[in-house]
C-alpha positions in Angstrom: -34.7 10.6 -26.1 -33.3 8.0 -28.3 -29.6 6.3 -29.2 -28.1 4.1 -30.9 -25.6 1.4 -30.1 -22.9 3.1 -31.4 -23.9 7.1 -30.2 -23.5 8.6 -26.6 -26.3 9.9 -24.9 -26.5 14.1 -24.9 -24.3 15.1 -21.9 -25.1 18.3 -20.8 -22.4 20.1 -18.2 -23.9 23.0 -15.6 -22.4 24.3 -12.4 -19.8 21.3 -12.4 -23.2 19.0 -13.0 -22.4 16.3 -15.8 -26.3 16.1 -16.8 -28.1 12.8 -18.6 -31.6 12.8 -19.3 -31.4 15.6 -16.5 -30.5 13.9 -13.6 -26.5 14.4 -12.3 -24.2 11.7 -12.7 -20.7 11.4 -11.0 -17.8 9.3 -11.5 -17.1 6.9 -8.8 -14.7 3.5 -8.5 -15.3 0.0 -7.5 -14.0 0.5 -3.6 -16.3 3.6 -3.4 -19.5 1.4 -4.4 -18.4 -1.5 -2.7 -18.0 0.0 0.8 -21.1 2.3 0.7 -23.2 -0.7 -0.4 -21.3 -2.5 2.4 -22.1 0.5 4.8 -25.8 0.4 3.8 -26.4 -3.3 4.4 -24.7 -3.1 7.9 -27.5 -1.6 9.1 -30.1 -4.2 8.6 -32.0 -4.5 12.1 -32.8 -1.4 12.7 -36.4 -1.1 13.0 -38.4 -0.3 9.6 -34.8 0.4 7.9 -34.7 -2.8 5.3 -31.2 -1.3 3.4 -31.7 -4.1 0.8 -34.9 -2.4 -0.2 -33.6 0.6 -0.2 -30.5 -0.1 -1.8 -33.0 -1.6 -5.1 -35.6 0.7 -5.2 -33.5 4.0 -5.1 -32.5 3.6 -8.7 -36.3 2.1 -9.5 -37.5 5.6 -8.6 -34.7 7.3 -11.1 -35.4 4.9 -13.8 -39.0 5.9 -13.2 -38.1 9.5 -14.2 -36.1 8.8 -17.0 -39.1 7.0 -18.7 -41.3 10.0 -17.9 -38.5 11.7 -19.8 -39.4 9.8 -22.7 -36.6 7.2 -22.5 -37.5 3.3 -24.0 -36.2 0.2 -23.0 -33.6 0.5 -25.8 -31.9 4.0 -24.5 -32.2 2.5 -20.8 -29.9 -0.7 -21.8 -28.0 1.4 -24.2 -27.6 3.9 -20.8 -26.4 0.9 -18.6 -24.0 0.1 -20.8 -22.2 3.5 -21.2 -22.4 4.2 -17.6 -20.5 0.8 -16.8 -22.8 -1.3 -15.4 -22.8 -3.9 -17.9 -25.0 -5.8 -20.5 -28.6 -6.5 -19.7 -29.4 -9.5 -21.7 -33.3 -10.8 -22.2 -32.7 -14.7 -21.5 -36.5 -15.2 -21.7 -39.8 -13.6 -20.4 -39.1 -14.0 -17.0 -35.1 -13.6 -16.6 -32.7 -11.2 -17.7 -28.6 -11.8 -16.9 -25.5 -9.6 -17.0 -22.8 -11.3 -18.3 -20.4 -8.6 -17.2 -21.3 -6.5 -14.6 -19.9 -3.8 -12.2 -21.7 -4.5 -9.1 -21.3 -8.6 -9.7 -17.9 -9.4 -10.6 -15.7 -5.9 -9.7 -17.2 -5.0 -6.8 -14.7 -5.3 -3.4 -16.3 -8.4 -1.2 -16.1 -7.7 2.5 -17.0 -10.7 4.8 -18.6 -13.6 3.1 -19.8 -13.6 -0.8 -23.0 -12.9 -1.3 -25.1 -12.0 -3.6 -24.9 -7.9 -4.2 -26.6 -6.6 -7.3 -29.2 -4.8 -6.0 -28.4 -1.5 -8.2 -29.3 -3.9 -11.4 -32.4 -5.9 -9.7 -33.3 -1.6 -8.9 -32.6 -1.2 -12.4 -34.5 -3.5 -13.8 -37.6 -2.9 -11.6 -37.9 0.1 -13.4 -37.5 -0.8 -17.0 -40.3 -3.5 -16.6 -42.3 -2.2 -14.2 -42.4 -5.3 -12.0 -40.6 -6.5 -8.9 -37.2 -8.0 -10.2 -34.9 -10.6 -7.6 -31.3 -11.8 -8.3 -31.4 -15.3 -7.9 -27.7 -15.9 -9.0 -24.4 -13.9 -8.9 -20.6 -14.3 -10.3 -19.2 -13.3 -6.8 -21.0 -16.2 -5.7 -19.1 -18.1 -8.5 -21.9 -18.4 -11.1 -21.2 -17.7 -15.1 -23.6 -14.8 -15.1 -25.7 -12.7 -12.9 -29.1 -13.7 -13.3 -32.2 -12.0 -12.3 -36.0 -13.6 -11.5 -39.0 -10.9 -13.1 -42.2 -11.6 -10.9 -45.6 -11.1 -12.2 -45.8 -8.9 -8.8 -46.5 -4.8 -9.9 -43.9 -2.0 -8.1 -45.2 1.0 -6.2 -41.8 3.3 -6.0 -42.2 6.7 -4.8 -40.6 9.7 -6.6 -37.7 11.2 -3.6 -36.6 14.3 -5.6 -39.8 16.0 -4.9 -38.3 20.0 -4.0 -37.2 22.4 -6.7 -33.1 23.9 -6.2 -31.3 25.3 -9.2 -27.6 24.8 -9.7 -25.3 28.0 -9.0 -24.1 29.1 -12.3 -22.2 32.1 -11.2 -19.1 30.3 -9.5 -15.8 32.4 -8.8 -13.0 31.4 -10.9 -10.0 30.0 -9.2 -7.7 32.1 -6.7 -10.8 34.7 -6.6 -11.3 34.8 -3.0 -10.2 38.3 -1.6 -7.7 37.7 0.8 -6.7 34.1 0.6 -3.3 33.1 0.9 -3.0 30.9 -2.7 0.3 29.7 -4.3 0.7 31.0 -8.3 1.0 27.6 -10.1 1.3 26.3 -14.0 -1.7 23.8 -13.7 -3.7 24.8 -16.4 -7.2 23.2 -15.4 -8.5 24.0 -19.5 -5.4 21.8 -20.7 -6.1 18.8 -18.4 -9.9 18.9 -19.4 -9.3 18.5 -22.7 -6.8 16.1 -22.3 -8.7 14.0 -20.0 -11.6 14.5 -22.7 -9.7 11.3 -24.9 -9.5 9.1 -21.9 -12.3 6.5 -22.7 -14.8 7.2 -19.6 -17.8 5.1 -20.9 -18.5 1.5 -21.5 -19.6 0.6 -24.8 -22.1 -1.0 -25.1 -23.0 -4.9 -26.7 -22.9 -8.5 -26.1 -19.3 -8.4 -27.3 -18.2 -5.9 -25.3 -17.3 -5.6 -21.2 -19.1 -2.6 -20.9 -17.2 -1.5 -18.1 -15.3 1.3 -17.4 -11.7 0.5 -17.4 -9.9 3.5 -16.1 -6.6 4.5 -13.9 -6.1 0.9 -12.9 -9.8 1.1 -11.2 -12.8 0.2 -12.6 -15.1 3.2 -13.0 -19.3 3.9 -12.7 -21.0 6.8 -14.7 -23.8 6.5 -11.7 -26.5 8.4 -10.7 -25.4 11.1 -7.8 -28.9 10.7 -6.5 -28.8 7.1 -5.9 -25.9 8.1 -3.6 -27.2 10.3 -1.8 -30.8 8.6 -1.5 -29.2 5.9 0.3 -26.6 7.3 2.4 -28.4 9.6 3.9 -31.8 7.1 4.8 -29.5 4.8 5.8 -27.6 7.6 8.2 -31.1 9.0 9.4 -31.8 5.0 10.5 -28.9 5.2 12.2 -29.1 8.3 14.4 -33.0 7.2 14.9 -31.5 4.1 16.4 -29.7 5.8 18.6 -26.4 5.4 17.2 -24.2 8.8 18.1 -24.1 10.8 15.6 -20.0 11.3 15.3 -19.9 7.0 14.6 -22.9 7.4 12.2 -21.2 10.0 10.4 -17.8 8.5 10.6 -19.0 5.0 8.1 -20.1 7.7 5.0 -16.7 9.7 5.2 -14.8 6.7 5.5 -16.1 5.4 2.4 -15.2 9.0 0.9 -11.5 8.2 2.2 -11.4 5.0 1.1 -12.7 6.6 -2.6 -9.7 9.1 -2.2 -7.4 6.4 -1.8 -8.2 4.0 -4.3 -9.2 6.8 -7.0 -7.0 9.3 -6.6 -4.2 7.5 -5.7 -4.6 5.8 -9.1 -5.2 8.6 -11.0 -2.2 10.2 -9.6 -0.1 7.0 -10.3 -1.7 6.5 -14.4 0.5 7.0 -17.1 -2.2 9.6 -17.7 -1.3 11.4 -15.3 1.9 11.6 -15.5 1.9 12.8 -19.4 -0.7 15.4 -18.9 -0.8 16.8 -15.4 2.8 16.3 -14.5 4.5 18.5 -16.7 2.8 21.4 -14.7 3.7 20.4 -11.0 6.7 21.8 -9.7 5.5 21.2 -5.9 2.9 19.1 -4.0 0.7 22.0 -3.9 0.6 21.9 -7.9 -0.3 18.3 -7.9 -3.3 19.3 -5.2 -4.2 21.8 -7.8 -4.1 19.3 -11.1 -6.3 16.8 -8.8 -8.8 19.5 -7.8 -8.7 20.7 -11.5 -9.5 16.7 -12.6 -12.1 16.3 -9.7 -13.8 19.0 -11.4 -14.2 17.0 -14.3 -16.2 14.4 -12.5 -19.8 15.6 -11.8 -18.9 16.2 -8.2 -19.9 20.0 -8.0 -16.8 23.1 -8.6 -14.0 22.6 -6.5 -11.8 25.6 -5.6 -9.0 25.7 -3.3 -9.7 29.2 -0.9 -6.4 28.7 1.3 -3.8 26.8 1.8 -0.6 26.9 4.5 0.9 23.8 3.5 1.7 21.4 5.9 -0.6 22.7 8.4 -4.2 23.9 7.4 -6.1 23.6 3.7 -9.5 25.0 3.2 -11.7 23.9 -0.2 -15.0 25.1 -1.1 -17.0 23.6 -3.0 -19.7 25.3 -5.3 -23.0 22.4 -6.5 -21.4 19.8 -4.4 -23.6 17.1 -5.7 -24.5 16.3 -2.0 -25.6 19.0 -1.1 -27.7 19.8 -4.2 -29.5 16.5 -3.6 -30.2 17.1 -0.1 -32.2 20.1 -0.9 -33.7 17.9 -3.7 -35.3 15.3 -1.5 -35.8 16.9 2.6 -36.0 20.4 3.8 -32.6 22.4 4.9 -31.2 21.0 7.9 -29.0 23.0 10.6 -26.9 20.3 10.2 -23.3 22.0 8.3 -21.1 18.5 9.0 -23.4 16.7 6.5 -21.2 15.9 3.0 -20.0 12.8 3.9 -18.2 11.8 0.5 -16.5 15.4 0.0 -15.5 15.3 3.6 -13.4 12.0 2.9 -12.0 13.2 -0.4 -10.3 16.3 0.6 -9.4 14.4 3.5 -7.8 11.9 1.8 -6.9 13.5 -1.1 -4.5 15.9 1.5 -3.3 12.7 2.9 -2.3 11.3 -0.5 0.3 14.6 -1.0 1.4 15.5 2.9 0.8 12.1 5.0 2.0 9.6 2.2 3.4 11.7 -0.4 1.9 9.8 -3.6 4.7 11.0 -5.5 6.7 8.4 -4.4 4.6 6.0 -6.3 3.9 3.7 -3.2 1.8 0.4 -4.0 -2.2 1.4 -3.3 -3.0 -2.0 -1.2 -5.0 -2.7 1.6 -2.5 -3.1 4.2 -0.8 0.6 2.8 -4.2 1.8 3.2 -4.7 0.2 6.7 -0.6 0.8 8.3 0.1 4.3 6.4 -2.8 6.0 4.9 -5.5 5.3 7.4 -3.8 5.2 10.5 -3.4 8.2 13.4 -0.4 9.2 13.4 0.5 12.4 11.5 -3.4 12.3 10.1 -5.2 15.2 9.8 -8.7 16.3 10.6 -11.4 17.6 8.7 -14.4 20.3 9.5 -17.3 21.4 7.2 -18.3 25.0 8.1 -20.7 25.9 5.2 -23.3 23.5 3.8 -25.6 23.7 0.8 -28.2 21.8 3.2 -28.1 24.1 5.5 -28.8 27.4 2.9 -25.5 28.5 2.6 -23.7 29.3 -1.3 -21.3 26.7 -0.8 -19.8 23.5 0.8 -16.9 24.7 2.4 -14.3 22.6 4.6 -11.1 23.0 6.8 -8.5 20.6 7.0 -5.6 20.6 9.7 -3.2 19.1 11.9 
């Protein structure tokens, strides 16, 4: 595998999987990362768990893979780059810095600032093949991130160690015998190939931000795996702690809702939007269906809506949810079905945008809307998974209602 500065790296799309250098990636925003990684170090304490190491070392492991893939250094930094994670600079034999950088200067600080880039330290780890240490930050108020290499080898275990193919042979939508669906003019082709001229990649250089600026968010190409590595160690520490296993669940789809709101609601607010999807909706149930139709687009898996009586109950499947695909990919099927944490926040949220808050109205997205209107209990809905790729079943599939 090789590229240039100036080319893109061979995308290949499968079963609503945006494939590079084979592994999945998904898009995800600043809030999402900054309150999983939040979520993760929360946990610190309990016993072996060390979610700092964890947090570096899941995307050591991946790196690992791509090499073994036949990537160089070059493609690596090249691949940073156009994910949006920023520059990777050689300062000397023993640093590197990221003069811009998702995870050090547009990530969401909760609490204190402190250093946070322990996706690029991960990073790095794997690129040289030694134990890598951030030992300066911009959130902390520094010009660059910087980032110690110690002569001190890695020993990173490979997690996706069990073989599960992708589902190619997913219904198209409305083709669930007798679901209650309403006819609608989104055209989901049309808003791919619309969406297809929206600049979703950082390009890459010194001179560059390579970040991805997008729907007033800024926007990660990441690595679906690294997600679900680290949510779900960090939730199996949890429930071995004895935390109960509703609150330990509760932290993963909350940063799900919080994605919803803070992606969606942007997307659904762009000028984008507005000039591609709009022209479709005639009701809220048409903008659920452009938003399903641009999730879609994402890497998350196929979404299809199976049902809806507005107002009151929704039900989505979801076909490859990238969740439940790496689940199988790293620990044996569970019994487990309410176990998507991140698609169980996004269609909750996403049917809290439309019938709790009615995005069309073009509110403000802010923390206190988020924390007085979108996130409070009254007139909230609730959400249950009922199928679950973990568990052996075809699909992800979830109920929302009243």
């Amino acid at each position: 595998m090789s590229a240039s500065e100036d080319m893109h790296p061979e995308i290949i799309t499968t079963g609503g999987h945006n494939l590079i250098g084979g592994l999945s990636r998904v898009f995800h925003c600043n809030h999402y990362n900054a309150y999983l990684q939040m979520t993760v170090l929360m946990t610190q304490g309990l016993g072996a768990h060390n979610p700092e190491r964890l947090l570096t070392d899941a995307i050591t492991a991946l790196v690992h893979l791509l090499k073994q893939r036949g990537y160089s250094e070059r493609d690596l930094r090249h691949e940073f780059a156009y994910c949006g994670f920023g520059f990777l600079h050689q300062v000397d034999d023993n640093t590197w810095e990221t003069p811009r950088s998702h995870y050090g200067e547009a990530i969401c600080v909760h609490g204190k600032p402190q250093k946070g880039c322990y996706f690029t330290s991960g990073y790095l780890q794997g690129v040289l093949e030694k134990k890598v240490i951030e030992t300066a930050c911009q959130i902390e108020g520094a010009n660059t991130d910087k980032f110690t290499v110690l002569d001190e080898p890695i020993n990173v275990e490979n997690y996706l160690t069990r073989e599960f193919e992708l589902q190619t042979a997913i219904p198209a939508r409305f083709a669930f015998e007798g679901c209650q669906n309403f006819n609608t003019r989104v055209d989901d082709d049309k808003i791919k190939t619309a969406l297809k001229a929206v600049q979703l990649y950082g390009k890459c250089g010194p001179e560059e931000t390579c970040l991805i600026e997008a729907f007033g968010a800024l926007l990660t190409n990441h690595f679906a795996d690294y997600y679900n590595r680290i949510s779900y160690e960090t939730y199996f520490a949890l429930r071995e702690a004895g935390i109960p296993e509703e609150d330990s669940k509760e932290m993963f789809i909350q940063a799900g809702h919080i994605c919803a709101f803070n992606t969606f609601g942007r997307i659904m607010s762009s000028s984008e939007w507005y000039e591609i999807v709009v022209p479709m909706c005639d009701t809220k149930a048409d903008w659920l269906h452009g938003m399903v139709a641009v999730i879609n687009i994402l890497g998350w898996g196929v979404y299809r809506v199976e049902k809806m009586e507005l107002e009151n109950e929704f039900i989505i499947r979801v076909y490859n949810s990238y969740e439940g695909v790496g689940f199988r990919r790293m620990y044996p099927a569970t019994d487990d079905k309410n176990i998507s944490f991140l698609a169980m926040g996004v269609i909750l949220g996403l049917i809290h945008l439309l019938w709790k808050v009615d995005i069309r109205d073009k509110p403000e997205l802010t923390q206190e809307f988020y924390v007085e209107q979108f996130n409070n209990y009254e007139n909230s809905y609730s959400i249950e998974q009922t199928h679950a790729i973990a568990t052996g079943d075809e699909y992800d599939r979830f109920i929302v209602s009243k």
